[in-house]
C-alpha positions in Angstrom: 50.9 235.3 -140.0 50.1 233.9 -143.2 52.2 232.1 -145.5 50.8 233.4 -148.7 50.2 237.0 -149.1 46.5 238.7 -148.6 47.7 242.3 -149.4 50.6 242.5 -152.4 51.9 246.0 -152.8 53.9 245.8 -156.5 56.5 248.7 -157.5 56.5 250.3 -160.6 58.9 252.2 -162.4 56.9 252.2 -166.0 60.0 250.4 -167.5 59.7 247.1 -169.2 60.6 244.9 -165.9 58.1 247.4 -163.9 55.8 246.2 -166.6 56.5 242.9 -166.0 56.7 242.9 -162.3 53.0 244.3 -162.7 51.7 241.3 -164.9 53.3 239.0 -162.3 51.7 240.6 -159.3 48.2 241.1 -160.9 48.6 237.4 -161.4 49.1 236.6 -158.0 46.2 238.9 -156.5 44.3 236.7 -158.3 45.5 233.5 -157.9 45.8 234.4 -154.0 42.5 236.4 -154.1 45.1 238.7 -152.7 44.2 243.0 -152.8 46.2 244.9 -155.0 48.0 248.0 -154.6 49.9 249.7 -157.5 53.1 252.2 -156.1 55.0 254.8 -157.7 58.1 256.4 -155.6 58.5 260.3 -157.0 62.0 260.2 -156.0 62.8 264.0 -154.3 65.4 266.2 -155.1 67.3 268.1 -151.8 69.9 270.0 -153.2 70.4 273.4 -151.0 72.7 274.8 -153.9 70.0 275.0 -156.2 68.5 278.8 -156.7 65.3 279.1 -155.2 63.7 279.8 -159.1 65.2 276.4 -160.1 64.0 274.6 -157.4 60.7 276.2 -157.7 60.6 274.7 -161.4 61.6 271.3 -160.3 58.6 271.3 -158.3 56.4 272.4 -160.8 57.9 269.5 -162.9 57.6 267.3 -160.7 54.1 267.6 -159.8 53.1 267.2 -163.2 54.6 264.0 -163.4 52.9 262.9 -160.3 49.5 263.7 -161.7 50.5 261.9 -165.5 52.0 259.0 -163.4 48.6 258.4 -161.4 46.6 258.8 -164.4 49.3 255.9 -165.4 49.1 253.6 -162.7 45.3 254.4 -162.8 44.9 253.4 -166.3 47.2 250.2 -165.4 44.7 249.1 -163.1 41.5 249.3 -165.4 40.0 246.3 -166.3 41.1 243.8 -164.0 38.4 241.9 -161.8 39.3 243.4 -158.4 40.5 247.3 -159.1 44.3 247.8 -157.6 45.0 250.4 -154.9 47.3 253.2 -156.9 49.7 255.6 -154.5 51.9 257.6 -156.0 54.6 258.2 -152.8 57.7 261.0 -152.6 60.6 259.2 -150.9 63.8 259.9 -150.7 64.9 257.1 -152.1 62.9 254.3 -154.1 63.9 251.4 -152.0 63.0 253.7 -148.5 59.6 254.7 -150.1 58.7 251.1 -151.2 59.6 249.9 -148.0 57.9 252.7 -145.8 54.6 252.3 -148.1 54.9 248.4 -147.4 54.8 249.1 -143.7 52.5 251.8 -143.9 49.7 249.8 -145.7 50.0 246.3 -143.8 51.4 244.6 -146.9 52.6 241.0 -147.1 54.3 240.6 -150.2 56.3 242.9 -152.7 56.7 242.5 -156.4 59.4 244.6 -157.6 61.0 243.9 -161.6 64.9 244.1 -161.4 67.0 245.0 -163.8 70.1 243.1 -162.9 72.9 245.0 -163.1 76.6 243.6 -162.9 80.1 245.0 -162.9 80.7 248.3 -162.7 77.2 249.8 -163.0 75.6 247.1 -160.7 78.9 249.1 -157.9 77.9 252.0 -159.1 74.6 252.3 -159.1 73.5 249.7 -156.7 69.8 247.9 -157.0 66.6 249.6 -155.9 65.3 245.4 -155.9 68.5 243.9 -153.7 68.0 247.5 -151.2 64.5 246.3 -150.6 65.3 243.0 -150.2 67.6 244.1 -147.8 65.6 246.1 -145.2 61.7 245.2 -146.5 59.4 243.6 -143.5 57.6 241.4 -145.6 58.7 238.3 -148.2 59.7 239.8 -152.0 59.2 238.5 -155.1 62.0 240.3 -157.8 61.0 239.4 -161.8 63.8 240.0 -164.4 63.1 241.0 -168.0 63.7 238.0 -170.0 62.7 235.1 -167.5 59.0 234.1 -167.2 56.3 236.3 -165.8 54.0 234.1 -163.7 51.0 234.9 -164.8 50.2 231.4 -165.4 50.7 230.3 -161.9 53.9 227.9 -160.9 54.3 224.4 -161.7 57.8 223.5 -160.2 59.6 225.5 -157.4 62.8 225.5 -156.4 63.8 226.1 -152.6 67.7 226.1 -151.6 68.1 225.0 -148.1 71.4 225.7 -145.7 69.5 223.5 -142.8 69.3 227.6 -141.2 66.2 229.1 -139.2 66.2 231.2 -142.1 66.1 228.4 -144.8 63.1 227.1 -142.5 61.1 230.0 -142.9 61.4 229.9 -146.9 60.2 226.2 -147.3 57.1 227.1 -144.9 56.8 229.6 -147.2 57.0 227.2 -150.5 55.2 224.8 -149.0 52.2 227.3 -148.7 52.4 228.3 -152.6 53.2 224.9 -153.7 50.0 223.8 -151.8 48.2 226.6 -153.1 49.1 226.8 -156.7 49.7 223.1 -157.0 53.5 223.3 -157.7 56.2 220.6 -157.1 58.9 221.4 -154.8 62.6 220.8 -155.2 65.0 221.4 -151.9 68.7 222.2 -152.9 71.5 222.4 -150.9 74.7 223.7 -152.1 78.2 221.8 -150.6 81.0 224.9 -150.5 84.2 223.4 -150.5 86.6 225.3 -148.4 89.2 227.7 -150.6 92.5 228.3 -149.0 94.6 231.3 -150.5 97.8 229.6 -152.1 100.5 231.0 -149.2 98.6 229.0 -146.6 100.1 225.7 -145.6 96.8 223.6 -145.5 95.8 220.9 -148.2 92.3 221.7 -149.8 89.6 219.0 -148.8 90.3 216.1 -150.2 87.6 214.3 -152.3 86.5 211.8 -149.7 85.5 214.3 -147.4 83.4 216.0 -150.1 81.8 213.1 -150.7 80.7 212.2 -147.2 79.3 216.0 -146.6 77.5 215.3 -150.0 76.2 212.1 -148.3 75.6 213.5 -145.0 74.0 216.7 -146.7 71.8 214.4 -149.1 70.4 212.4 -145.6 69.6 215.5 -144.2 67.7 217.2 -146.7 65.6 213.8 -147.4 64.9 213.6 -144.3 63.4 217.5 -144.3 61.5 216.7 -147.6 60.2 213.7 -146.0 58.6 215.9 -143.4 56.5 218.2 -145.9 52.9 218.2 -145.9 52.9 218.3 -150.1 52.1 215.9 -152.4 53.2 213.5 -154.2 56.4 214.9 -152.3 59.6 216.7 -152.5 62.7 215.9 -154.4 66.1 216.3 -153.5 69.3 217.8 -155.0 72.7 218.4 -153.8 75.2 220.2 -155.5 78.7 221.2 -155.4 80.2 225.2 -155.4 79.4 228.7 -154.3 76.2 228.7 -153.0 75.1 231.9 -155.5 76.7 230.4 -158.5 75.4 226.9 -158.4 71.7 228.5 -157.3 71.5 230.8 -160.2 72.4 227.7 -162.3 70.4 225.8 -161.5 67.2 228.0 -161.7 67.3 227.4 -165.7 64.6 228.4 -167.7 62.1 225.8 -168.5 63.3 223.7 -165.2 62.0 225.8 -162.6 58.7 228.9 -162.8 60.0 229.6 -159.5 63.0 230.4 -156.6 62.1 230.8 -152.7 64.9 231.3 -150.2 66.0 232.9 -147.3 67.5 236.0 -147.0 69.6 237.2 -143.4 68.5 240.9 -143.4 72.5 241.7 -142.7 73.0 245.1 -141.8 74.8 247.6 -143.3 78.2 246.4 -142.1 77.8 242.9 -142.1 76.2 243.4 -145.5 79.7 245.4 -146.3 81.5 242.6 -145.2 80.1 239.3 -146.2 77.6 239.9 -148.9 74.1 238.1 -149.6 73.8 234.7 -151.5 70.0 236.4 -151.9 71.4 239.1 -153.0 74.1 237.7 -155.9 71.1 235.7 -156.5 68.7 238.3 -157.1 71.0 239.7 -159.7 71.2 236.9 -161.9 68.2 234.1 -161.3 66.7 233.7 -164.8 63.0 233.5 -163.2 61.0 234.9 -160.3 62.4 234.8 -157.1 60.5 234.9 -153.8 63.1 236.1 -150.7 61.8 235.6 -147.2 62.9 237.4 -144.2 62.8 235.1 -140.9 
């Protein structure tokens, strides 16, 4: 399987980071020479204590919008060298029909904007981008509102690294759009201290042993840069903190055009229970960012 995507399937929503996310993966089709398809999810309603007159309106409602949301993702796709694909798809869900068109059409890369919710909305609401991230077959690439669309290719990538099978599979990833787009790479790995809650009798780490799994951590990733097949090679960083926290910071605008890293696919309960770092990444990275399943 290819490293770089031949068949991009981009989500749309019509708000400003669907928008965006379009620009981005119109830009990529070409830079990739990469087919194009355009999605809308019409998101279904199933509620059995609706009258049957009611739900017959719905319908009718929302049939019109499928046909003005075509003629939308129709007129989106004018005027671009290669034509996109346009589906508009009734799921469920959005994240379910995203993923279930992905599969269904042999896709190999998904641009979907996000909208990056926090707090209380981000719990109650969820993310239609971090649900897709989640389950989706192929690698996504999320765009936010304010960080940079790249629809003028990459020039420095950023690729964190945890030394996993999964980290592995999102620098063969980078390394193929670094080689393609001519980008620089930078591989980061994040040192988490241990935090003890204050009842337990242990001492935290003390500095010397942060500073030999800094050193130890530093060998090891210059050792996996040394190994890339990019020129005029990779440079190193290693940082201290939570993984999400000192990721998202470091992506600053201006510094890096764009983020690739691995993603576990955790199921539903280990996702209850541990999290992402993709995920709390997704939320907050201040430019594109390009998850890879293993």
């Amino acid at each position: 399987m290819s490293a770089t995507p031949h068949r991009i399937l981009c989500a749309t929503d019509f708000s400003p980071t669907g928008e965006r996310a379009q620009q981005a993966a119109v830009a990529l089709a070409r830079s990739f020479a990469a087919e194009l398809h355009l999605l809308h999810v019409q998101v279904l309603l199933d509620d059995p204590h609706l009258a049957e007159e009611r739900r017959d309106e719905i319908q009718r409602l929302l049939a019109t919008a499928d046909r003005e949301r075509r003629l939308a993702l129709e007129a989106a796709a004018q005027g671009q060298t290669d034509p996109a694909r346009c589906h508009v798809v009734p799921a469920w869900s959005a994240a379910d029909g995203i993923v279930t068109t992905c599969t269904d059409l042999g896709c190999d890369l998904i641009v979907i904007g996000t909208h990056g919710r926090r707090g209380l909305s981000h719990l109650l609401l969820g993310s239609v981008a971090e649900r897709v991230v989640r389950t989706a077959p192929a690698p996504v690439l999320t765009v936010g509102l304010e960080g940079p669309a790249p629809a003028a290719g990459f020039a420095r990538i950023l690729v964190p690294h945890d030394f996993s099978a999964h980290s592995a599979a999102a620098v063969r990833t980078a390394v193929a759009w670094a080689q393609a787009t001519g980008a620089a790479l930078t591989l980061l790995h994040v040192v988490e201290p241990a935090v003890y809650p204050e009842f337990y009798p242990a001492d935290l780490p003390p500095d010397e042993l942060i500073g030999r799994l800094r050193e130890r951590s530093q060998a090891a990733l210059d050792a996996a840069a040394a190994k890339l097949p990019v020129e005029p090679g990779a440079d190193t960083r290693v940082l201290v903190g939570r993984a999400g926290d000192r990721i998202a910071a470091e992506a600053q605008l201006g510094a890096y055009d764009l983020v690739v890293m691995g993603t576990r696919g955790l199921s539903a309960i280990e996702h209850l229970l541990l999290g992402s770092v993709a995920e709390s990444v997704v939320r907050r990275c201040p430019v594109p960012l390009l998850t890879v399943r293993r």
